[in-house]
Steps between C-alpha positions, in 0.01 A plus 500: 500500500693705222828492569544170686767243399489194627874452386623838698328341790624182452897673489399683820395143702808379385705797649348458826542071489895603486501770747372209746741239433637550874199362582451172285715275658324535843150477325599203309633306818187573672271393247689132436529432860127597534421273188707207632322533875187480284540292260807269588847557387523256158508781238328220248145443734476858570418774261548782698823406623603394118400856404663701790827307412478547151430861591795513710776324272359764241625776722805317545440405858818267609413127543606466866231780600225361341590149631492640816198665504318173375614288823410793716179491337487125523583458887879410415658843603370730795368835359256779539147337435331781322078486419380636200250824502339656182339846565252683256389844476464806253750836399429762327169518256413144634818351361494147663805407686596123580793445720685162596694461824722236700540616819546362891333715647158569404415796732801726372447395115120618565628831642747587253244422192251684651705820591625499108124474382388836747801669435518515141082511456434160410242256716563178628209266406365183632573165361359434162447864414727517146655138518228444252646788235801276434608186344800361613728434198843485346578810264749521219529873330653566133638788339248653246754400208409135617366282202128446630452214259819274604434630854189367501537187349815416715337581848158302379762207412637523900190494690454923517094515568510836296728846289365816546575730250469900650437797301878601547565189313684322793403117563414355857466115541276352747649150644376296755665579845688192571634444087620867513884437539504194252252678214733800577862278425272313230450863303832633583650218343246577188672809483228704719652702764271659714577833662321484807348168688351356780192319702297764594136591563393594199196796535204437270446867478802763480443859715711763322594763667657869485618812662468480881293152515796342320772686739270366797488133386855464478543623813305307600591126306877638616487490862276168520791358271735647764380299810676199582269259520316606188564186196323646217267805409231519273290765309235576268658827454755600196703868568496637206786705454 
C-alpha cells in the first residue's frame, strides 16, 4: 500500500515493547516456571527453558528471580501452577489475532478474552482457525542504512534461516526460535545491532490497515495486552500510521 513503511512500523512496535516493560518481568517468570514444569528445570536438556532464560537475562532479569522461578517450576519451591491457553480469532478486515496466556484460572482468562474480542469488534474463533497463518520464529530488524551484503553473509554464517530486504530498505532476519538469543549476541558481536527483536509468530500475510479499522485494532490488540493473564498477542494486522 503506498505509503507504508515497514521501518515507521517497526519504530512504532518498539514504542509500545517499552511502554510494557512493567509487565516483562511477571511474563518472563511465568513462562520459565511453565517451561521448567514442562520440560524439567536443567536449562541445557530443555530448549524452552534455555530460551525463556536467555530471554530473561536479556531484559536484565536478576539471577535470584529466575532461579526461583525454575525450582517452582521444577517442584522445589511452592507456587501458583498456571496452564497454558492459546486463543484465536479475527479484528478488523479479518486481521487474524493469536494470543498466548498463563493463567490459573481458566474460566476467568476465557471471560476476560472474550469480553475484549466483543467489545472492541473482533471474534473469538475456535481452535485452529489462524494458528495456521503464522510461523513461529525469532526476528531480528535493521535500520535501512544496514549493509545488506555483510548482513547477509554474517547472519547466513550464524544459523539465520533467511534477510528480508523491504522496500523501505530496512533488513529483517529470520532465525530459528530456540538460536534467536545466541544468533542475536553472535551478530551483535559482528557489529549488527538490531533495533527491535524477539520470538514471535510471524504472519505469512500482513493486513494493513487505516483510518477507523486501524484505530479499532489497536483498541482492540491494547486491551487483550492489558489482561493479566494474557503472555503474548499476535496479529496479521500492521496500523499504518
Amino acid at each position: 500500500m503506498a505509503g507504508h513503511s515497514k521501518w515507521a512500523n517497526i519504530k512504532h512496535k518498539k514504542a509500545v515493547t517499552d511502554a510494557k516493560r512493567g509487565k516483562i518481568f511477571t511474563r518472563a517468570i511465568k513462562e520459565i516456571t511453565v517451561a521448567a514444569r514442562l520440560g524439567g528445570g536443567e536449562i541445557e536438556s530443555n530448549p524452552r527453558l534455555r530460551l525463556a532464560v536467555d530471554r530473561a537475562y536479556d531484559q536484565n532479569m536478576p539471577k535470584d528471580n529466575i532461579e526461583r522461578a525454575i525450582k517452582r517450576g521444577s517442584g522445589d519451591l511452592d507456587g501458583v501452577n498456571y496452564e497454558e491457553i492459546r486463543y484465536e480469532g479475527y479484528g478488523m478486515a479479518g486481521a487474524a489475532v493469536v494470543v498466548n496466556c498463563m493463567t490459573d484460572n481458566r474460566v476467568r482468562t476465557v471471560a476476560d478474552v472474550r469480553h475484549a474480542f466483543t467489545k472492541y469488534g473482533g471474534k473469538l474463533g475456535a481452535d485452529g482457525s489462524v494458528l495456521f497463518l503464522f510461523k513461529h520464529c525469532g526476528q531480528l530488524f535493521f535500520a535501512p542504512d544496514t549493509n545488506e551484503e555483510k548482513l547477509v553473509e554474517a547472519a547466513l554464517e550464524t544459523g539465520a534461516e533467511d534477510v528480508i530486504n523491504h522496500d523501505d530498505g530496512s533488513l529483517e532476519v529470520i532465525t530459528p526460535p530456540y538460536e534467536f538469543i545466541v544468533i542475536k549476541k553472535s551478530l551483535a558481536k559482528l557489529g549488527f545491532k538490531s533495533e527491535l527483536s524477539a520470538v514471535t509468530m510471524k504472519p505469512d500475510n500482513e493486513v494493513i490497515l487505516t483510518g477507523e479499522n486501524a484505530v479499532k485494532m489497536k483498541k482492540l490488540l491494547d486491551a487483550l495486552e492489558s489482561i493479566d493473564d494474557v503472555q503474548e498477542v499476535f496479529t496479521s494486522a500492521v496500523i499504518d500510521s
